[in-house]
N, C-alpha and C positions, 0 to 999 in steps of 0.2 A: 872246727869242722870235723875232728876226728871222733869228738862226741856222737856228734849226730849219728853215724855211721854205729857209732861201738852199741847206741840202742835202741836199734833197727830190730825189727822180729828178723827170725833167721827163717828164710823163703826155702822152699822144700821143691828144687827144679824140678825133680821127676814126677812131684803129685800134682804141679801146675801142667805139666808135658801131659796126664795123663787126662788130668778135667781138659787139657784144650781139645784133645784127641775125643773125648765123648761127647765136649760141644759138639763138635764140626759132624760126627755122625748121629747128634740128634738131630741137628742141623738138615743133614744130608738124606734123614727119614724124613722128617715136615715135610720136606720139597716134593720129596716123591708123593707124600698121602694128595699134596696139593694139588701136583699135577694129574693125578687120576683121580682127583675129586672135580677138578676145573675138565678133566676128557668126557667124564659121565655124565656132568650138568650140559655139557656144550652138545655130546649124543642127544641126549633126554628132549632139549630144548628145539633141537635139529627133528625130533621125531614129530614134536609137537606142533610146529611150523609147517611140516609137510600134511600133519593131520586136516589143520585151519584151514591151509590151502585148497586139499582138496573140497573139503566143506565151501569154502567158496567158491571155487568151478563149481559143483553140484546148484546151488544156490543161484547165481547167474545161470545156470542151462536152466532152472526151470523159471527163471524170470522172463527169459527169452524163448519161451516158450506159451509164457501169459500173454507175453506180448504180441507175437503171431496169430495164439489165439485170438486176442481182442482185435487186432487189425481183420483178421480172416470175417471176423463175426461183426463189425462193423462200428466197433465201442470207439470213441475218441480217448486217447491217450494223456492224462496231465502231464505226465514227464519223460523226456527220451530219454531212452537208456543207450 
């Protein structure tokens, strides 16, 4: 058993101590790019949403306003809305 041991590479703690320390703060960079990349699509997505939306109120008032019209004017309606 002492073989095994006697021709081990010899591990260099402070160079492992110092890759773990530059993992963990590459690490700790991703995280952040992520999470202000995941804040600005979720904005982005949030603006977009309220655009459609208002597009559609717009779209519906002047549906219901065809439709006023044609009832006012005497047209029969295929479908209610």
């Amino acid at each position: 058993m002492g073989y095994l041991w006697a021709n081990m590479e010899k591990m260099d703690i402070q160079a492992e101590r110092e890759n773990t320390r530059k993992a963990r703060e590459e690490l700790r960079l991703a995280k952040e790019e992520f999470a202000q990349i995941l804040a600005e699509n979720e904005a982005r997505m949030q603006v977009e949403l309220q655009e459609k939306e208002a597009k559609l109120q717009a779209q519906q008032a002047e549906l219901m306003q065809l439709r006023d019209w044609a009832r006012k004017n005497g047209m029969p309606l295929k479908t209610q809305l």
